[in-house]
C-alpha positions in Angstrom: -10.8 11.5 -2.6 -11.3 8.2 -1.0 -10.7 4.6 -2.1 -14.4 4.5 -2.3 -15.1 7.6 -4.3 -13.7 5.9 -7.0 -15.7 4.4 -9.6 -15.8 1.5 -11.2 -16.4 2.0 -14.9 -17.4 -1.0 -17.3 -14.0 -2.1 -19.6 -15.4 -1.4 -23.5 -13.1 -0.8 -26.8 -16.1 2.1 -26.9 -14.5 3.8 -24.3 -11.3 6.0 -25.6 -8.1 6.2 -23.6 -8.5 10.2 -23.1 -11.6 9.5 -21.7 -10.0 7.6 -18.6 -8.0 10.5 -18.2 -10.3 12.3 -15.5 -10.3 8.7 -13.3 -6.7 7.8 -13.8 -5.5 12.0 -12.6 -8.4 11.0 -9.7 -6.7 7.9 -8.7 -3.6 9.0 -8.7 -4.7 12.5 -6.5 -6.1 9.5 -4.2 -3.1 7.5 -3.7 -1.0 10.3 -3.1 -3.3 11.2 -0.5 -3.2 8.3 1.3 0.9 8.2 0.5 1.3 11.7 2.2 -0.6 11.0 5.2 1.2 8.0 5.8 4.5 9.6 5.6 3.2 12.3 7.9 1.6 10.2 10.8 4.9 7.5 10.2 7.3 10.9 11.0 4.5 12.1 13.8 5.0 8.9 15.4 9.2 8.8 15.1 9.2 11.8 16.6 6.6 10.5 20.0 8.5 9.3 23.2 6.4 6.6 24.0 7.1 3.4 25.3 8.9 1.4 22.6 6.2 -1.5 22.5 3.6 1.1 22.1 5.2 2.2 19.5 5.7 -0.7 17.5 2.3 -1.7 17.9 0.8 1.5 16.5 3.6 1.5 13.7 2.0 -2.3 12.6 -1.2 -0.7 12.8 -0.2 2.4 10.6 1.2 0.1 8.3 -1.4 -2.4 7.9 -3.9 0.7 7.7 -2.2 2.1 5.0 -1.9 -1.3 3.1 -5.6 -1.4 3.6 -6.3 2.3 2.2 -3.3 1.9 -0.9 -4.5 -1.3 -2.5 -7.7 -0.9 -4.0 -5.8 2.4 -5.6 -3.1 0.4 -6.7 -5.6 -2.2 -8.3 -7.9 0.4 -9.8 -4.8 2.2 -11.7 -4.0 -0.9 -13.0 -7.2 -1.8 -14.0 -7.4 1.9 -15.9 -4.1 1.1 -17.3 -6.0 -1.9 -18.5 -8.9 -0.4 -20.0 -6.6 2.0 -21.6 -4.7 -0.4 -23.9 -7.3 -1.8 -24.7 -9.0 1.4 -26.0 -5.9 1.9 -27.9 -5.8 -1.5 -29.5 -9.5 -1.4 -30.6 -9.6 2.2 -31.1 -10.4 2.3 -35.1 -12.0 -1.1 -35.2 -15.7 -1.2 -36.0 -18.1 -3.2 -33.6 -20.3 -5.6 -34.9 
């Protein structure tokens, strides 16, 4: 699943915490996505005999890339995490 796959539901006390459920196991499948293929290009690239410099320039760019790929997966969980307190605080509580 990719960052953008991910989708960006309105916050509502309507909205009950199990029925985040589905995004938050989706966001989290995501992340550790992008985590594992880090780690795996991050060990592919220890284990090339490059020129040092080369190296180091396409370890920034890894790292940056992955930065790039993690955050809006970072921010959506904690935005889920967000929407799911809130369900549980104004779970009960009639809307007028």
């Amino acid at each position: 699943m990719s960052p953008a796959s991910i989708r960006e539901s309105p916050t509502s006390p309507e909205v009950g915490a199990s029925d985040l459920t589905p995004e938050i196991l989706g966001a989290l499948q995501a992340l550790a996505d992008v985590e594992a293929r880090y780690r795996a290009e991050r060990d592919r690239l220890g284990q090339w005999s490059g020129p040092r410099v080369l190296k180091e320039r396409f370890l920034a760019q890894l790292e940056e890339r992955h930065a790039r790929e993690r955050q809006p997966l970072v921010q959506r969980l904690a935005d889920l995490q967000q929407e799911m307190t809130s369900a549980k605080m104004f779970a009960g509580v009639p809307l007028h």
